[in-house]
GUBAKE-602839 format. One record per residue: residue number from 1; x, y, z of N, C-alpha, C in turn. Coordinates in steps of 0.2 Angstrom, whole numbers. Example, Ala and Ser with C-alpha at 12.3 -4.5 7.8 and 13.67 -1.06 7.14 Angstrom:
# GUBAKE-602839
- 1_66_-28_39_62_-22_39_66_-16_39
- 2_64_-11_35_68_-5_36_64_0_39
END
This chain:
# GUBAKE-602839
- 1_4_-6_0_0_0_0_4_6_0
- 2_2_10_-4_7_19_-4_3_21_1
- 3_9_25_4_7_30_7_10_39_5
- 4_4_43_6_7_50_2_4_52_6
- 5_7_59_7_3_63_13_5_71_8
- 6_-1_72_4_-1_77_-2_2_84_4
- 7_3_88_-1_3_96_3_-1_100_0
- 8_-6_103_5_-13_105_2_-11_114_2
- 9_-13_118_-3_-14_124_-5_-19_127_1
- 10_-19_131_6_-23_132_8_-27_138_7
- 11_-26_140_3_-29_145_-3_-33_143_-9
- 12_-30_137_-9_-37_135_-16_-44_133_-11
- 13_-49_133_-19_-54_133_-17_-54_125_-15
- 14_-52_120_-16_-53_115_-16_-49_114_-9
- 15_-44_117_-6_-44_115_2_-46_110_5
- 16_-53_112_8_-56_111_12_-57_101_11
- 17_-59_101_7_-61_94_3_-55_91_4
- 18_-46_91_1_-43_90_-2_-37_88_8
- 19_-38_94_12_-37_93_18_-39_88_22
- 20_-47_87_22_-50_84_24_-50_77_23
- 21_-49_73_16_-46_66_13_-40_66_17
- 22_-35_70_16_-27_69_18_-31_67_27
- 23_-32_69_30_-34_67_39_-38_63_38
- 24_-43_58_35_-46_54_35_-41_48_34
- 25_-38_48_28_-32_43_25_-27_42_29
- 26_-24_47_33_-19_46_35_-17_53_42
- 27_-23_53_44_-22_55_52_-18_65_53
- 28_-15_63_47_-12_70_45_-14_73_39
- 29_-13_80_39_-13_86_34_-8_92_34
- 30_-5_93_27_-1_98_28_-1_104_22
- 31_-1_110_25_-6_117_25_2_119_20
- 32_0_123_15_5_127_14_2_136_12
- 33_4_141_11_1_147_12_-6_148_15
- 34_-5_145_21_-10_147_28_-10_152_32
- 35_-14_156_33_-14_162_38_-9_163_43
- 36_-5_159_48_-1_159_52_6_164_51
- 37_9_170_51_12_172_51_19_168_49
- 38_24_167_45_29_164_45_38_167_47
- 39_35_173_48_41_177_51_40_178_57
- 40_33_177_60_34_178_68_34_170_70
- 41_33_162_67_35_157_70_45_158_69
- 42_46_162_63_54_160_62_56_166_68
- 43_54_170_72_56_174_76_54_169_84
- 44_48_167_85_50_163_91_54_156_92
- 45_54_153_87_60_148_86_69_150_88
- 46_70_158_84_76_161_88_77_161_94
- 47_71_167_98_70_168_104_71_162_109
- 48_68_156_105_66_152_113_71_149_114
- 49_77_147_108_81_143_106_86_144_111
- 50_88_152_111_91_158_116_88_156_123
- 51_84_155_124_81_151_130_83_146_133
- 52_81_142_129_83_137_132_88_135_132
- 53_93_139_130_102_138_133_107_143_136
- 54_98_147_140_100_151_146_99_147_155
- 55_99_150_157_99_148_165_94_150_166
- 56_89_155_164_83_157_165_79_152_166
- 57_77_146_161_72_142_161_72_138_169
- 58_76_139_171_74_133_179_72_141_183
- 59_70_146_181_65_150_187_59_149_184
- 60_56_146_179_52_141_178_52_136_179
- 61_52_131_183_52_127_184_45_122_187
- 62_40_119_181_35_116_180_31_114_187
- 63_26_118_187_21_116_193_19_110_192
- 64_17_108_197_14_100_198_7_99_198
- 65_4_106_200_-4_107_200_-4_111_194
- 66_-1_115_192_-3_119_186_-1_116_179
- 67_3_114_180_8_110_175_11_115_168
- 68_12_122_171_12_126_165_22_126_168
- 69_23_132_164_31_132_166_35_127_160
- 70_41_127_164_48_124_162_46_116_163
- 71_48_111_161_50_106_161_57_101_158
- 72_61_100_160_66_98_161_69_92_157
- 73_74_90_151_73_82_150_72_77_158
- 74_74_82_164_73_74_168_69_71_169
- 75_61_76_167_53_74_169_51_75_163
- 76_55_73_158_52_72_150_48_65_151
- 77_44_66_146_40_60_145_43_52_143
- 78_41_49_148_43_42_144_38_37_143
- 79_39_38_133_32_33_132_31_26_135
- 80_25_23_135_22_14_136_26_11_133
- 81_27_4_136_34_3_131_40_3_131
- 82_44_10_132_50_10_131_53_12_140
- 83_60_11_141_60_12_147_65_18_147
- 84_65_21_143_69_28_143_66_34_142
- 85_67_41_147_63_46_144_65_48_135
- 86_60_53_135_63_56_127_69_61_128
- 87_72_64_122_78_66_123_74_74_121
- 88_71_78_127_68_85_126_67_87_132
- 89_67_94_130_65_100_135_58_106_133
- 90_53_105_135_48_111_134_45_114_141
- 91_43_119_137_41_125_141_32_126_139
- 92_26_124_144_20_123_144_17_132_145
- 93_15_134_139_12_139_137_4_139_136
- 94_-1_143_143_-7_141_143_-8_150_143
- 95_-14_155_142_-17_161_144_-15_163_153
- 96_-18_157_155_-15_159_161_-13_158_166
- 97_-8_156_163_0_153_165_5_158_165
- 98_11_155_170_17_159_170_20_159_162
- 99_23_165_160_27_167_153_32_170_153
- 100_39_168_153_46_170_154_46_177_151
- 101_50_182_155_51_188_152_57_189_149
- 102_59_185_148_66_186_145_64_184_137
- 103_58_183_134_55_181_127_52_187_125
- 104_49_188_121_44_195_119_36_190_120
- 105_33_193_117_23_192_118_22_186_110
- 106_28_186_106_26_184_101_23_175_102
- 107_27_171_106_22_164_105_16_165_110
- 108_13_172_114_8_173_115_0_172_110
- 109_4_177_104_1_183_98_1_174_94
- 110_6_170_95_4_165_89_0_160_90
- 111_-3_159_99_-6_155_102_-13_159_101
- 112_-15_164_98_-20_169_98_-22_167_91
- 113_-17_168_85_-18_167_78_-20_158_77
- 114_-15_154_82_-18_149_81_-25_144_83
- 115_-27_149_87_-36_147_88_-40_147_82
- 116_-37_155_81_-43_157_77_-43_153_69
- 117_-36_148_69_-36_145_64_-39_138_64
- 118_-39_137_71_-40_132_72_-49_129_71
- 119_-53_136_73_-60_135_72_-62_133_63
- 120_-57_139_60_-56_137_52_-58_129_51
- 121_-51_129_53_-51_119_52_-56_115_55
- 122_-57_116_62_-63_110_62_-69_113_59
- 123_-70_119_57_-77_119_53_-77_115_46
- 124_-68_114_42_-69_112_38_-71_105_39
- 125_-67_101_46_-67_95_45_-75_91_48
- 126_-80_97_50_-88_94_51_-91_94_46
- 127_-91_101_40_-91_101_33_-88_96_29
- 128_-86_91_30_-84_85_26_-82_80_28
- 129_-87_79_34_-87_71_37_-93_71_35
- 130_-93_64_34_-101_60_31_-105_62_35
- 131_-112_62_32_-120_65_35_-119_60_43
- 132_-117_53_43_-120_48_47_-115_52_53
- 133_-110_53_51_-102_55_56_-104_61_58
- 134_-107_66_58_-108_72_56_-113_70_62
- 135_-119_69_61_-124_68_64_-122_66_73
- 136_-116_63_73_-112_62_80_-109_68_84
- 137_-108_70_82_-106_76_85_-110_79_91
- 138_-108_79_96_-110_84_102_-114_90_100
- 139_-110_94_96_-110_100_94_-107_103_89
- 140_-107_109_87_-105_112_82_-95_110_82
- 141_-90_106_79_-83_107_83_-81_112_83
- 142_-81_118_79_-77_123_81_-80_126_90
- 143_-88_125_90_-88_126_99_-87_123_104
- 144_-83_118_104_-80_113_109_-72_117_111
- 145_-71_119_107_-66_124_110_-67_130_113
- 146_-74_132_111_-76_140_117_-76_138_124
- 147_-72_143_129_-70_143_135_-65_139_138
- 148_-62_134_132_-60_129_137_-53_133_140
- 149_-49_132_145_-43_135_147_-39_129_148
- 150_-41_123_142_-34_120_141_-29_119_134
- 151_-31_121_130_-27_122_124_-19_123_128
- 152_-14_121_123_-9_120_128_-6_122_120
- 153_-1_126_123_5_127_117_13_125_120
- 154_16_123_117_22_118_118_26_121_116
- 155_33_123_118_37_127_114_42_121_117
- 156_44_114_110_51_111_113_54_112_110
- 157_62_110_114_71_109_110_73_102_113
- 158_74_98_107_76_95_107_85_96_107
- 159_89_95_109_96_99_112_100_92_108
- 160_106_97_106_109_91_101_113_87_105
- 161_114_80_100_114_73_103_121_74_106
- 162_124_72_112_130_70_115_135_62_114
- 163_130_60_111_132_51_111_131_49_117
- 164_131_53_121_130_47_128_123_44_129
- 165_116_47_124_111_45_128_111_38_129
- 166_105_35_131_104_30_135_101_26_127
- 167_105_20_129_100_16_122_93_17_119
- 168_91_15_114_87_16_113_81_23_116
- 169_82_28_115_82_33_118_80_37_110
- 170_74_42_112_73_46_104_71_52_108
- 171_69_55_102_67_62_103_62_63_105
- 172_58_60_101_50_57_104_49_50_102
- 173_48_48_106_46_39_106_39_38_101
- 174_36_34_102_31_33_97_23_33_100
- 175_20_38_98_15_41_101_8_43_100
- 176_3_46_98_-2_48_97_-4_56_102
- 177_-8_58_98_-10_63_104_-18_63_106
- 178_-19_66_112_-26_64_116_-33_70_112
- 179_-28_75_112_-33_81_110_-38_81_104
- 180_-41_84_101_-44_86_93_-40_87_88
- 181_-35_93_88_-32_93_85_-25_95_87
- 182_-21_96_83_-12_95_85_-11_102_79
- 183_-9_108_79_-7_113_75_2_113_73
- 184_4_111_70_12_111_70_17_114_66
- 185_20_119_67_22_122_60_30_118_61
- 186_28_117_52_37_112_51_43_116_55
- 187_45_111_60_52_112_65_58_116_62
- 188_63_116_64_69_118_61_72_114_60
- 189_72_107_60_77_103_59_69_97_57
- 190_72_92_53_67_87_49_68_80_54
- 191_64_75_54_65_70_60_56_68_62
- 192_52_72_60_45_69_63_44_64_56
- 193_39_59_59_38_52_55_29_50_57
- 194_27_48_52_22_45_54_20_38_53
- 195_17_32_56_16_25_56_9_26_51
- 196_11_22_45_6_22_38_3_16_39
- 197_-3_14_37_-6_10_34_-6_5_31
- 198_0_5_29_7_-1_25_12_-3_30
- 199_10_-1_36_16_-6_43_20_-1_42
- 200_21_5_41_30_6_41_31_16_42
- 201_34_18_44_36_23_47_36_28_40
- 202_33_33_38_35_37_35_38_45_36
- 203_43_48_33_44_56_34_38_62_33
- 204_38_65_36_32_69_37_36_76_31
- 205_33_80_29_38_83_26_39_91_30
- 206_43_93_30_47_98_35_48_106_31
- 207_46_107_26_51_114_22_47_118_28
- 208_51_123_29_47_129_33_45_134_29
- 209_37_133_34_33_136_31_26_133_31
- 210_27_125_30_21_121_30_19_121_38
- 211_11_120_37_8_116_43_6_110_43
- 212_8_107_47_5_100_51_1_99_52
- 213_-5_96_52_-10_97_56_-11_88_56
- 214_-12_86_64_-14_79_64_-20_77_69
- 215_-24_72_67_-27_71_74_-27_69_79
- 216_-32_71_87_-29_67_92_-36_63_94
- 217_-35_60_100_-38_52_100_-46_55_101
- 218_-45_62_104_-53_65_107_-58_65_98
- 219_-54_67_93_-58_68_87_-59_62_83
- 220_-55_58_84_-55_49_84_-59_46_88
- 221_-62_49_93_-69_46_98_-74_50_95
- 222_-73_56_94_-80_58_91_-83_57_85
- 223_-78_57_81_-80_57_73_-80_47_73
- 224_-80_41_77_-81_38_76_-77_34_73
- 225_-69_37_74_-63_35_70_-63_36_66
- 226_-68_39_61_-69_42_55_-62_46_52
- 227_-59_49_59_-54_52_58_-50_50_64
- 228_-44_46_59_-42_43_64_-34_47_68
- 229_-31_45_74_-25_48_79_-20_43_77
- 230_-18_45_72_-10_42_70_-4_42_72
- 231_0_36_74_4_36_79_10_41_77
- 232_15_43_77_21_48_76_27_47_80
- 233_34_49_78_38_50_82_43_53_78
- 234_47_57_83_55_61_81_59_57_83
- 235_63_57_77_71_51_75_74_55_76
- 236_81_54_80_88_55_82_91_57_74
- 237_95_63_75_96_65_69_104_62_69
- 238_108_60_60_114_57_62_119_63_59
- 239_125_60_58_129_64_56_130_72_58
- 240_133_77_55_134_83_58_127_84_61
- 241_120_83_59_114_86_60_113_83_68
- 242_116_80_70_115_76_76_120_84_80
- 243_122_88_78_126_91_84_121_98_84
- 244_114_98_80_110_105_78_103_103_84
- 245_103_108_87_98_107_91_89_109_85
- 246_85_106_87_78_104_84_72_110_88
- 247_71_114_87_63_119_90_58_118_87
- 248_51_114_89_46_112_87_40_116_93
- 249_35_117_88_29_122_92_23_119_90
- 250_23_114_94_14_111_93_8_115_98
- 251_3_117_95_-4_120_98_-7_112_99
- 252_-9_112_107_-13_107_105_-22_110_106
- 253_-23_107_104_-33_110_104_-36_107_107
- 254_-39_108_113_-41_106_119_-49_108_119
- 255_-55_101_119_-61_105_122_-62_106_128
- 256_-67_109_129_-69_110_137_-71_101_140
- 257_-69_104_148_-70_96_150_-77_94_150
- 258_-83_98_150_-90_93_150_-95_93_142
- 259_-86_94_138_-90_94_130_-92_87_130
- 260_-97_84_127_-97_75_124_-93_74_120
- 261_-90_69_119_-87_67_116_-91_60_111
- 262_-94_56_115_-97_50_112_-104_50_116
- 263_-105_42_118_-110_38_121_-105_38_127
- 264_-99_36_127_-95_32_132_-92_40_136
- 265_-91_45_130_-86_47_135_-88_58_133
- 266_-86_59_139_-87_67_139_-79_69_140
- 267_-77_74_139_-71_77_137_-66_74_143
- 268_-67_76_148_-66_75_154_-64_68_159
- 269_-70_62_157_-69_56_158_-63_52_152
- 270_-63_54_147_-61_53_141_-51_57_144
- 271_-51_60_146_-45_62_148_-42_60_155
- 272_-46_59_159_-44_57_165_-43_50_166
- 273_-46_45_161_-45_37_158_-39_39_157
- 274_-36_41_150_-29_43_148_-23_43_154
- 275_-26_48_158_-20_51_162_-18_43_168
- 276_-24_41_168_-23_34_175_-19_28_169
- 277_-20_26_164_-19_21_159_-8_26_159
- 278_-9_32_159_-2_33_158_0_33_166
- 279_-1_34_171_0_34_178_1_26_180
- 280_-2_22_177_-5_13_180_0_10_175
- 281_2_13_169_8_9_163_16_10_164
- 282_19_9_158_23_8_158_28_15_157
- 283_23_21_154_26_26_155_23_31_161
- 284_29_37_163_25_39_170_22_44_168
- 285_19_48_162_14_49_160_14_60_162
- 286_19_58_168_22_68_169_17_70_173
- 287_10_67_171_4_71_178_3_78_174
- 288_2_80_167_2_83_164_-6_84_163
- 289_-8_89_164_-14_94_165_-17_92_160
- 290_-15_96_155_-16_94_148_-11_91_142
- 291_-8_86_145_-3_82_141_-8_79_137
- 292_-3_80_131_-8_77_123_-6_69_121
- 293_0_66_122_1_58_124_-2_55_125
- 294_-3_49_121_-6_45_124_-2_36_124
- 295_-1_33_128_4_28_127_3_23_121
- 296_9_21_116_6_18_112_13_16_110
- 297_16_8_106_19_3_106_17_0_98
- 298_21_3_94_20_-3_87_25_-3_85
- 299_26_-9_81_32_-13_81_36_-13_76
- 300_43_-11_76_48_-8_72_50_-13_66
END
């Protein structure tokens, strides 16, 4: 079976349609000429970079209730399955949460543009789920997002490789995410993979400037799997690229917790299963508020 994960125009008329097939078929979509400013994602990428190879970041240092803040690789996630944390460091950016002053307001202003894009897309994607999948729906999707206060914006660095890590050890292990949808704009450095439909690990493609956009397991419970949460992970880069640190900036898209989600589950049951299955498993799961992981193991 091929796999191709086209790059959609998001300026043509045809978009919406053309978007919507790439996340059915294969869990992802990726945006090129999209509203998202591209010189202010190439400005916070600099900034945070600068960050996170200052001493700054540990006066951030991740609440445990709040779970906003600095997080460390020592309380990096370590997926189900593997017995090694991932090889990263993020900084947990919510409205109203702690925000380092040592950055300027831009991945505030880009967490703002990326709602308003976000409602775009799920209008596109309840506009072209089948009547039967459609008719499932709680509600309208873009208003499962009204009010919620967990939308979580991630600002990681992956730091370049040492050689010492611990075997088997990646950047990000292999994973899914829990939310609606995943906002991504290509990294600076290339490494994200998606698990295809043909058993096998494909490259996601990276030029700067596209968007990612993938599903999480919350829209895969609502739409009936219709759209399905496809597993992903970042490879260890080799050769000189292995001495270049990696800044990735995922928006995750968070309903409110008493949205429905199905029969079985409302936003909140449906998350808090999650977080005990990562608490009870074989990864420790961080205790993240609104962590978007969800533990998952397929075979290399």
């Amino acid at each position: 079976m091929n796999f191709e994960l086209p790059i959609v125009d998001f300026q043509s008329p045809d978009a919406p349609r053309a978007f919507c097939d790439s996340l059915h078929h294969t869990g992802f979509g990726v945006l090129k000429n999209h509203p998202l400013q591209r010189s202010l994602v190439d400005g916070i990428y600099a900034e945070w970079l600068a960050f996170f190879q200052s001493s700054a970041k540990h006066l951030y240092a991740q609440d445990p209730a709040r779970h906003d803040g600095y997080f460390s690789s020592a309380v990096s996630e370590t997926a189900k399955g593997h017995s090694v944390k991932d090889l990263k460091e993020f900084f947990h950016i919510f409205p109203w949460g702690r925000y380092p002053s040592q950055v300027s307001d831009a991945a505030q202003r880009y967490y703002q543009q990326g709602l308003a894009l976000a409602s775009t897309l799920l209008g596109w994607v309840e506009t072209h789920s089948p009547a039967a999948v459609r008719a499932g729906y709680s509600m309208p999707l873009p208003r499962m997002l009204e009010g919620s206060e967990h939308t979580l914006l991630r600002v990681l660095h992956y730091p370049p490789l040492t050689g010492q890590e611990a075997a088997g050890a990646l950047r990000a292990a292999a994973h899914g995410d829990i939310n609606l949808l995943t906002l991504l704009p290509a990294a600076t450095e290339p490494g994200l993979q998606v698990w295809g439909k043909d058993q096998a690990w494909h490259d996601v493609p990276c030029d700067f400037g596209l968007l990612i956009v993938n599903i999480g397991d919350m829209l895969a419970e609502a739409s009936g799997h219709y759209y399905p949460s496809t597993v992903h992970r970042v490879l260890n880069p080799q050769g000189a690229a292995a001495q270049k640190s990696r800044i990735a900036l995922p928006l995750f898209l968070h309903p409110r917790r008493d949205v429905v989600l199905s029969e079985r589950y409302s936003v909140g049951s449906y998350f808090d299963e999650r977080m005990r299955e990562l608490r009870s498993g074989d990864g420790d799961g961080d205790g993240d508020g609104a962590l978007q992981q969800k533990p998952y193991t397929c075979p290399e």
